[in-house]
C-alpha positions as CSV (number, residue, x, y, z in Angstrom):
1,X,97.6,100.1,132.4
2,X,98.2,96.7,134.0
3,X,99.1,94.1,132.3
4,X,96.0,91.8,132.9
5,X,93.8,94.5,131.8
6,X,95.8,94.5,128.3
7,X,95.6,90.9,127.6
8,X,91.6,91.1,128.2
9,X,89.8,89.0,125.8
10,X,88.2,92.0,124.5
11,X,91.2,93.3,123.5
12,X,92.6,90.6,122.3
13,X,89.6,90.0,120.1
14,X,89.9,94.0,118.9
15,X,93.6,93.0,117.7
16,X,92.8,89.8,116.0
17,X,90.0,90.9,114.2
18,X,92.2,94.5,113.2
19,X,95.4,91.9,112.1
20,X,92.5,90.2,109.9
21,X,91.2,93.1,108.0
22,X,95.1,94.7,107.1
23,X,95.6,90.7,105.9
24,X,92.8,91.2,104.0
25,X,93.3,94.3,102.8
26,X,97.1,93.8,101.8
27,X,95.8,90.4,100.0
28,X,93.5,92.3,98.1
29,X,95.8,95.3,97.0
30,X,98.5,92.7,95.7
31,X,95.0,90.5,93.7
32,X,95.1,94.3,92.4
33,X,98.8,95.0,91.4
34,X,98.5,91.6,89.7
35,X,95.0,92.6,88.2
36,X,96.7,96.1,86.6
37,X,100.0,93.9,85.3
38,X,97.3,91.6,83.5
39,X,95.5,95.0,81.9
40,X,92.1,93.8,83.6
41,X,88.9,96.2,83.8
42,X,87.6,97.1,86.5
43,X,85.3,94.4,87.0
44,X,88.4,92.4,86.6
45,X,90.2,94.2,89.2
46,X,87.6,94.2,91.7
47,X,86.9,90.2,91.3
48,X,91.1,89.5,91.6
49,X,90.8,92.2,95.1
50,X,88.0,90.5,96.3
51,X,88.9,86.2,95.8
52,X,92.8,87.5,97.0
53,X,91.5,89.3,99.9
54,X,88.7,86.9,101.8
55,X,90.4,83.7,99.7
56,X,92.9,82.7,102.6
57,X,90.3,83.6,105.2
58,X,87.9,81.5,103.9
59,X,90.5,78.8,103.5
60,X,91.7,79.3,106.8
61,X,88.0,78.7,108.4
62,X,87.2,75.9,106.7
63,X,90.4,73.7,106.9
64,X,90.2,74.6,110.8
65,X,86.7,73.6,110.7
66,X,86.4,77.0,112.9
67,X,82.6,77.1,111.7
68,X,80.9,79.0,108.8
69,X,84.4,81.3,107.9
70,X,84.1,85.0,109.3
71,X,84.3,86.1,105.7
72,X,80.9,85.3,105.1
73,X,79.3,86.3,108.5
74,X,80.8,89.8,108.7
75,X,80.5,92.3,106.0
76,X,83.0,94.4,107.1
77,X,85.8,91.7,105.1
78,X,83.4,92.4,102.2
79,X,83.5,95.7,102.7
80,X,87.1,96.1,103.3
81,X,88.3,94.0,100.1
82,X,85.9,95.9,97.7
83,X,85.7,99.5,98.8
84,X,89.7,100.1,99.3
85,X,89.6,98.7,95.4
86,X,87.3,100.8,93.7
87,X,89.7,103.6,94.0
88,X,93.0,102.4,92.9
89,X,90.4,100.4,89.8
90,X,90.3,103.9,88.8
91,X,94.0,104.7,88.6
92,X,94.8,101.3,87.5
93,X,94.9,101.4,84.1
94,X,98.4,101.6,82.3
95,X,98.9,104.2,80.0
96,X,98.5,103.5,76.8
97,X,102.1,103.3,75.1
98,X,103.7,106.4,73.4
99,X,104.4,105.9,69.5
100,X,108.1,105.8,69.4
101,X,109.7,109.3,68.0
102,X,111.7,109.3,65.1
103,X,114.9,111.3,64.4
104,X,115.6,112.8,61.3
């Protein structure tokens, strides 16, 4: 593979937009670590995963004046944020605490 072909803009594009969606999904798995510390419910969780994962995108777009932000054009950041939530929303709760045992 020569090194013109891997600096295509195709490829190129392919990476940027692959770096963009692990942003946005690593943004929206810490808006849920921070959702479980705060005991949210789901609902909770998937609204904290969802501002936390397109939020800097969103802000990135429109202080660059880059056009209407990708975030709301592609539903695949959508989809990433919420989907990859749902599943740790269910495994999210803490446990509830353990009554402490007495000695006697």
């Amino acid at each position: 593979m020569s090194v013109a072909r891997s600096l295509s803009p195709e490829s190129l594009t392919e990476l940027t937009r692959a770096l963009d969606l692990s942003g946005v999904f690593a943004n929206g798995t810490l808006g849920g670590v921070l959702a479980r510390t705060r005991r949210l419910d789901l609902f909770g969780f998937l609204v904290i995963g969802v501002v936390s994962g397109l939020g800097g995108g969103i802000l990135r777009d429109t202080l660059l004046q880059h056009g209407t932000p990708v975030a709301l054009t592609d539903y695949t950041y959508l989809t990433v944020s919420t989907c990859f939530r749902i599943r740790p929303g269910r495994s999210a709760r803490a446990p509830a605490p353990s009554s402490p045992r007495r000695t006697t």
